[in-house]
N, CA and C atoms as a LAMMPS dump frame, in Angstrom:
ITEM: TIMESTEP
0
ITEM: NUMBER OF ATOMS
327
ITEM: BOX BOUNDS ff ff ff
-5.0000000000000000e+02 5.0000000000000000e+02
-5.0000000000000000e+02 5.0000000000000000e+02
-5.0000000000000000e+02 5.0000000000000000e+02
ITEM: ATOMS id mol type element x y z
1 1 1 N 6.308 221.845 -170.531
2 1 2 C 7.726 221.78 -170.796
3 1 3 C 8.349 223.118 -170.426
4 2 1 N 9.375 222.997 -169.716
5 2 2 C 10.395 223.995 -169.688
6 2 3 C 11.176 224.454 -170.077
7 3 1 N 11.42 225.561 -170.764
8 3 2 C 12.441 225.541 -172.155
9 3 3 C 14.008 225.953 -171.139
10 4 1 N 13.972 226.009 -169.898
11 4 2 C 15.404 226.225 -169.421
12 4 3 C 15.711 225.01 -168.995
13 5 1 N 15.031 223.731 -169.245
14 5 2 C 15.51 222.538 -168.836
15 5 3 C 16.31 222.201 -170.584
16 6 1 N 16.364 222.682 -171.509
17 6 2 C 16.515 222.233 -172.577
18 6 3 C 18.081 222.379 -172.698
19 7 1 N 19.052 221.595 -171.618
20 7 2 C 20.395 222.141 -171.784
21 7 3 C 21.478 221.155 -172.482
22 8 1 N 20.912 220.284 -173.481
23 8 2 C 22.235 218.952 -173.813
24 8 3 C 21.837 219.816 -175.707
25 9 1 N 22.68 219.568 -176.332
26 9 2 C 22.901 219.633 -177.496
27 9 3 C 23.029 218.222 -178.136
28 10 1 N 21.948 218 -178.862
29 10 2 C 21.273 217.21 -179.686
30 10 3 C 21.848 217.272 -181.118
31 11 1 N 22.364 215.816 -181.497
32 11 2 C 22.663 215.848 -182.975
33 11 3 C 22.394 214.648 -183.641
34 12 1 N 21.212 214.674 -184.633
35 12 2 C 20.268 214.083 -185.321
36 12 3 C 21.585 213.372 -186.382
37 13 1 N 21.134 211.902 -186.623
38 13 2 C 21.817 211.821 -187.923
39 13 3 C 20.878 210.554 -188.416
40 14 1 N 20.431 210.791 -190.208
41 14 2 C 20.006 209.818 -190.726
42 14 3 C 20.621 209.032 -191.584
43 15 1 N 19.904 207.849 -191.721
44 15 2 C 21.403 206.3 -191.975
45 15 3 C 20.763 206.315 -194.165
46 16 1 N 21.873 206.226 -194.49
47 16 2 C 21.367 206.401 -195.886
48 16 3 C 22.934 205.163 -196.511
49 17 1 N 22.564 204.984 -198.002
50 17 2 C 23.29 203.557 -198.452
51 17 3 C 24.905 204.792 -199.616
52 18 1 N 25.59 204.312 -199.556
53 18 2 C 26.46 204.63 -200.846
54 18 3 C 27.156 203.223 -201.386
55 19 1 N 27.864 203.37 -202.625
56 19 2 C 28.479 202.546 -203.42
57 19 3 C 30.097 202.288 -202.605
58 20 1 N 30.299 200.944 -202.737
59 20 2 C 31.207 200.463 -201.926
60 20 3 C 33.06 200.299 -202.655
61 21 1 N 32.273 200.341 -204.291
62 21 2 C 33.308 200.282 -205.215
63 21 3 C 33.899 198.65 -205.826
64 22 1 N 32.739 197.979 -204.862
65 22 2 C 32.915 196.699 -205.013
66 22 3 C 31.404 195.785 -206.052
67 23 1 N 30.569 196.869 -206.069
68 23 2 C 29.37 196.167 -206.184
69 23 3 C 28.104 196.433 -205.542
70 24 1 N 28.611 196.659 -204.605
71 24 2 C 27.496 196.843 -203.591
72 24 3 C 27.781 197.75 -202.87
73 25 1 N 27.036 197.843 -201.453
74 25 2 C 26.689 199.474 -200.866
75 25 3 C 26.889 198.851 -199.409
76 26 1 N 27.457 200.102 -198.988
77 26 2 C 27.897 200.531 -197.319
78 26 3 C 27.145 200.724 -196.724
79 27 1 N 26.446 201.23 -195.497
80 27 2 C 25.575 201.925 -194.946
81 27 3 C 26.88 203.419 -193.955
82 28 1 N 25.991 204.516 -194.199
83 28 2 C 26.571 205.768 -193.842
84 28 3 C 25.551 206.435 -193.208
85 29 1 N 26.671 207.037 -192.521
86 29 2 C 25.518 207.924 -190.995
87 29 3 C 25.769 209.439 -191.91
88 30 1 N 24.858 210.115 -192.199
89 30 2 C 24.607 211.45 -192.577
90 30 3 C 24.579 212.448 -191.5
91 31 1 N 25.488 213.453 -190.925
92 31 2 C 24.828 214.348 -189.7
93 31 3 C 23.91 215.328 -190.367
94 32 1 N 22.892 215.439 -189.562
95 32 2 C 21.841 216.313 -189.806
96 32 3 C 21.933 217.518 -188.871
97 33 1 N 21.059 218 -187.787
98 33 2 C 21.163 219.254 -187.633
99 33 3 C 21.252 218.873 -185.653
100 34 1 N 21.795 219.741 -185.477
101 34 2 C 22.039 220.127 -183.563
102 34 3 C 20.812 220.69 -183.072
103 35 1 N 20.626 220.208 -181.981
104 35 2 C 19.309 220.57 -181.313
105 35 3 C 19.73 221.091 -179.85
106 36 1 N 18.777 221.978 -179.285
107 36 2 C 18.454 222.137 -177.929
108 36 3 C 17.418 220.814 -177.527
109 37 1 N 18.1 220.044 -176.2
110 37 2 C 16.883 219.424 -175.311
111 37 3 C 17.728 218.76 -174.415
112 38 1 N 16.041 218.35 -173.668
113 38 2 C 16.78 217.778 -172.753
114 38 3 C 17.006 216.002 -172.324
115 39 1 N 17.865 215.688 -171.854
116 39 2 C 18.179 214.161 -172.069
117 39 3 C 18.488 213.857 -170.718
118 40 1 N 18.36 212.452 -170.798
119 40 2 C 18.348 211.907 -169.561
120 40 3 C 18.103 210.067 -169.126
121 41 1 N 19.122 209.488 -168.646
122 41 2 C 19.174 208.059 -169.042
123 41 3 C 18.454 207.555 -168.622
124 42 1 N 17.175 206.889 -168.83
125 42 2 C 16.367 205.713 -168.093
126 42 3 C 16.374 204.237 -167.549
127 43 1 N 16.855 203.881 -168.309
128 43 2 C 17.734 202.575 -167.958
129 43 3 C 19.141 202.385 -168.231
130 44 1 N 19.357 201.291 -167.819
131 44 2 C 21.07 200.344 -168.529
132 44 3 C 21.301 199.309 -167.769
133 45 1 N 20.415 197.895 -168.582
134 45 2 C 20.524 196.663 -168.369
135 45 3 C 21.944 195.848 -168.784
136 46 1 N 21.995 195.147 -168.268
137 46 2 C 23.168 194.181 -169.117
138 46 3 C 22.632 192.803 -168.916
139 47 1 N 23.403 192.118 -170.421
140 47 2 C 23.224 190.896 -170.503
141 47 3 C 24.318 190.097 -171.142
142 48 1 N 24.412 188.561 -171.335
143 48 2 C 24.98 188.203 -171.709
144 48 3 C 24.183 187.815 -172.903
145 49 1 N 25.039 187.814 -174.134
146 49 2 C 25.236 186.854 -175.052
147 49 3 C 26.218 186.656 -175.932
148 50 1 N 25.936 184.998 -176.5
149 50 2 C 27.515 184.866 -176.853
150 50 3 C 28.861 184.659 -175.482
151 51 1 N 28.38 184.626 -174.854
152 51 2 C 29.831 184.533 -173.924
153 51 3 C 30.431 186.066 -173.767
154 52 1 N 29.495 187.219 -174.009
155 52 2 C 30.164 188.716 -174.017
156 52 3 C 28.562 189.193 -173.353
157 53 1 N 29.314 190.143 -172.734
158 53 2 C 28.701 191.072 -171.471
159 53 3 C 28.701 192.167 -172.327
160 54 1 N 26.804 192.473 -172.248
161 54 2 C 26.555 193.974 -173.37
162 54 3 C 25.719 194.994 -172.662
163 55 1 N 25.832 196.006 -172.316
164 55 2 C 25.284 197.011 -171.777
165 55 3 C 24.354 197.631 -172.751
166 56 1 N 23.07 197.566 -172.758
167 56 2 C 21.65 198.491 -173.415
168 56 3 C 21.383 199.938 -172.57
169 57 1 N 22.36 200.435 -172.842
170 57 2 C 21.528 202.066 -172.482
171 57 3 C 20.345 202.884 -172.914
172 58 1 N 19.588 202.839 -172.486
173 58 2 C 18.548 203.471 -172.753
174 58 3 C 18.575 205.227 -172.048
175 59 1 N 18.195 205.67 -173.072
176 59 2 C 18.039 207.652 -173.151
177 59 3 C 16.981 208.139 -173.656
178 60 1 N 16.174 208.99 -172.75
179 60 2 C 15.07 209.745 -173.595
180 60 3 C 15.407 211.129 -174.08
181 61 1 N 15.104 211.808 -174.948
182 61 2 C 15.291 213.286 -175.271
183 61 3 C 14.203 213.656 -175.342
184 62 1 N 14.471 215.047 -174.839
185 62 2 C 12.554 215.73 -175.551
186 62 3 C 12.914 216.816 -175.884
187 63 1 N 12.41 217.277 -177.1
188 63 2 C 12.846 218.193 -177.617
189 63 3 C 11.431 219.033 -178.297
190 64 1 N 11.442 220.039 -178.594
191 64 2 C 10.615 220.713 -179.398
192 64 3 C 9.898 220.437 -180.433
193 65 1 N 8.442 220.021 -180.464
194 65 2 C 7.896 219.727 -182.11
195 65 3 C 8.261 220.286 -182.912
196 66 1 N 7.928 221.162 -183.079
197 66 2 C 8.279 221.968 -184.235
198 66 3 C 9.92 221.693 -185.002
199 67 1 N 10.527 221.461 -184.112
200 67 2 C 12.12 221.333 -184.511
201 67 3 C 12.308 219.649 -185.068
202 68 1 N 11.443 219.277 -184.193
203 68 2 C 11.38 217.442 -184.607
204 68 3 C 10.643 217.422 -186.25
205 69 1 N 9.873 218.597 -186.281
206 69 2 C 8.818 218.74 -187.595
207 69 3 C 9.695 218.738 -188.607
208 70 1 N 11.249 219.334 -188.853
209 70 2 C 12.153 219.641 -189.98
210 70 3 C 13.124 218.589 -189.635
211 71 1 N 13.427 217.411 -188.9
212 71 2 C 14.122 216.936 -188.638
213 71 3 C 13.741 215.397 -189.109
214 72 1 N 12.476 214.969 -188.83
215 72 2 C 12.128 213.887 -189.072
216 72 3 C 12.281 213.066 -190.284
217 73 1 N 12.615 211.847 -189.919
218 73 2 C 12.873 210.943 -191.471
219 73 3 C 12.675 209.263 -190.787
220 74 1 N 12.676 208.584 -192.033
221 74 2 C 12.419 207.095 -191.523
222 74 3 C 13.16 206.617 -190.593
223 75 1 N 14.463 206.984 -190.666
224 75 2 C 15.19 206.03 -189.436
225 75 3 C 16.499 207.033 -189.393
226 76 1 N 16.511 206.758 -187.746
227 76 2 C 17.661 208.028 -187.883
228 76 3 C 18.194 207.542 -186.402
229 77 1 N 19.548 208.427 -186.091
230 77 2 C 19.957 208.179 -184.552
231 77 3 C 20.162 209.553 -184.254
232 78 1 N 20.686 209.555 -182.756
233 78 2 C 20.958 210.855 -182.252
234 78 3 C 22.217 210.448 -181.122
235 79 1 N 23.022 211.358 -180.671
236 79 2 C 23.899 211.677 -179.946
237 79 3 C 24.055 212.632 -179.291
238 80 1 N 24.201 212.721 -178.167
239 80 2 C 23.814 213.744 -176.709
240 80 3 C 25.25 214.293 -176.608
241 81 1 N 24.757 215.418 -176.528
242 81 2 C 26.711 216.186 -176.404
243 81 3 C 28.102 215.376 -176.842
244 82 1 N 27.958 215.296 -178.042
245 82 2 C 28.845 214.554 -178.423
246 82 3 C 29.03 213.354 -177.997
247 83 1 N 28.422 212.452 -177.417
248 83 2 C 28.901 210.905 -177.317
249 83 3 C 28.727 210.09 -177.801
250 84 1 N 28.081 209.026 -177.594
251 84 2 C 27.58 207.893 -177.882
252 84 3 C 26.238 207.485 -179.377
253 85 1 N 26.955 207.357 -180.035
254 85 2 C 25.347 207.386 -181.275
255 85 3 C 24.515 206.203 -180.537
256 86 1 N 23.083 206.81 -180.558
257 86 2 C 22.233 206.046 -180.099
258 86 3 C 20.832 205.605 -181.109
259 87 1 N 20.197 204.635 -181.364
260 87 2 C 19.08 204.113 -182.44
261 87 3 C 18.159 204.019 -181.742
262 88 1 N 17.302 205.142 -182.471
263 88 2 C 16.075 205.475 -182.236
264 88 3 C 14.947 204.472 -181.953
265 89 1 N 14.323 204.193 -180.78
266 89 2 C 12.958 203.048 -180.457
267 89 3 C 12.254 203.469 -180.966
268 90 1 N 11.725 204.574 -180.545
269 90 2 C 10.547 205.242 -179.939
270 90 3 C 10.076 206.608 -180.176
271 91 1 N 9.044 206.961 -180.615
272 91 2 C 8.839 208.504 -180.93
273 91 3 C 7.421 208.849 -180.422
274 92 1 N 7.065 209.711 -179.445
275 92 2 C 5.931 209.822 -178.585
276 92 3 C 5.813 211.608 -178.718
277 93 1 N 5.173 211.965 -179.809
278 93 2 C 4.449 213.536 -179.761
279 93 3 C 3.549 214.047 -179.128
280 94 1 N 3.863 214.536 -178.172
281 94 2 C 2.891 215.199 -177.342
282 94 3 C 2.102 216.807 -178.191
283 95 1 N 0.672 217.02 -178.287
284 95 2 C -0.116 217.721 -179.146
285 95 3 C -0.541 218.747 -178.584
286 96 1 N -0.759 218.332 -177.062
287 96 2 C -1.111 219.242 -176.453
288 96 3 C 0.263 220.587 -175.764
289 97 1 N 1.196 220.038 -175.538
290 97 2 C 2.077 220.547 -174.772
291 97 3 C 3.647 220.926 -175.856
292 98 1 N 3.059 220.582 -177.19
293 98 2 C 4.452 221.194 -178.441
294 98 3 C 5.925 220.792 -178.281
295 99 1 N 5.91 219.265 -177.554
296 99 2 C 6.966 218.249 -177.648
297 99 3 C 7.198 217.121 -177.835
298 100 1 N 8.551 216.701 -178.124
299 100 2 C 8.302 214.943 -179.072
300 100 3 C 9.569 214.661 -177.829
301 101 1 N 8.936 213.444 -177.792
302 101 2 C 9.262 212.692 -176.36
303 101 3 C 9.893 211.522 -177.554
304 102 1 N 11.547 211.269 -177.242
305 102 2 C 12.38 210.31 -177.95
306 102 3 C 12.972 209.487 -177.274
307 103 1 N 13.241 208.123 -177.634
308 103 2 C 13.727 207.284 -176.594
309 103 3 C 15.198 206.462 -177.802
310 104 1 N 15.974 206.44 -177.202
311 104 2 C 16.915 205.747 -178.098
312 104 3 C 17.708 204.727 -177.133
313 105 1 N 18.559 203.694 -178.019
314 105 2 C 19.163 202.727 -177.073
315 105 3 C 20.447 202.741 -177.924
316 106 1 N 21.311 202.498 -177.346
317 106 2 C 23.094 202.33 -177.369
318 106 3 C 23.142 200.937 -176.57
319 107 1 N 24.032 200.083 -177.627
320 107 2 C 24.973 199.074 -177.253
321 107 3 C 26.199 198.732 -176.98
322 108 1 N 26.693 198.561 -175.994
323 108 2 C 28.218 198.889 -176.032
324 108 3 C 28.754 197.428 -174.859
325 109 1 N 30.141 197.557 -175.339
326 109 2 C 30.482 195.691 -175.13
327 109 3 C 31.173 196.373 -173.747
């Protein structure tokens, strides 16, 4: 890994429940912490369903173990320089080389 390829700013967020005031509970995006890495789109299929045309973007990030080490939680998304929140597939740690290889997908109509 190249740490001067590490140029998108990374921002982690994990999905947690609050009270709705009704009874029951919302789901809420928590921001967590900004990262150095680097990103880069792998796919973007489209399909139909329903009678509506949906675009699956697919994005990998790779970012630093160690930084993934204080970051990690059950389910979480991320967003690449401010855009698009994307839900996490995939999480591939590399042991030898001290990086976590992330893959996330965005849906958008």
């Amino acid at each position: 890994m190249n740490p001067g390829k590490l140029q998108n700013r990374v921002q982690f967020f994990t999905y947690g429940k609050t009270a709705d005031g009704f009874g029951g509970y919302t789901r809420v995006q928590n921001a967590g912490d900004t990262v150095w890495g680097y990103a880069k789109e792998i796919s973007g299929e489209y399909t139909s369903r329903d009678g509506a045309r949906q675009r699956h973007r697919e994005t990998e990030v790779i970012i630093r173990k160690k930084t993934f080490n204080e970051i990690n939680g059950n389910e979480f998304g991320f967003k690449v320089d401010g855009g698009s929140m994307h839900r996490v597939t995939n999480v591939f740690e590399n042991e030898i080389d001290k990086y976590v290889k992330i893959v996330g997908i965005k849906v958008s109509l």
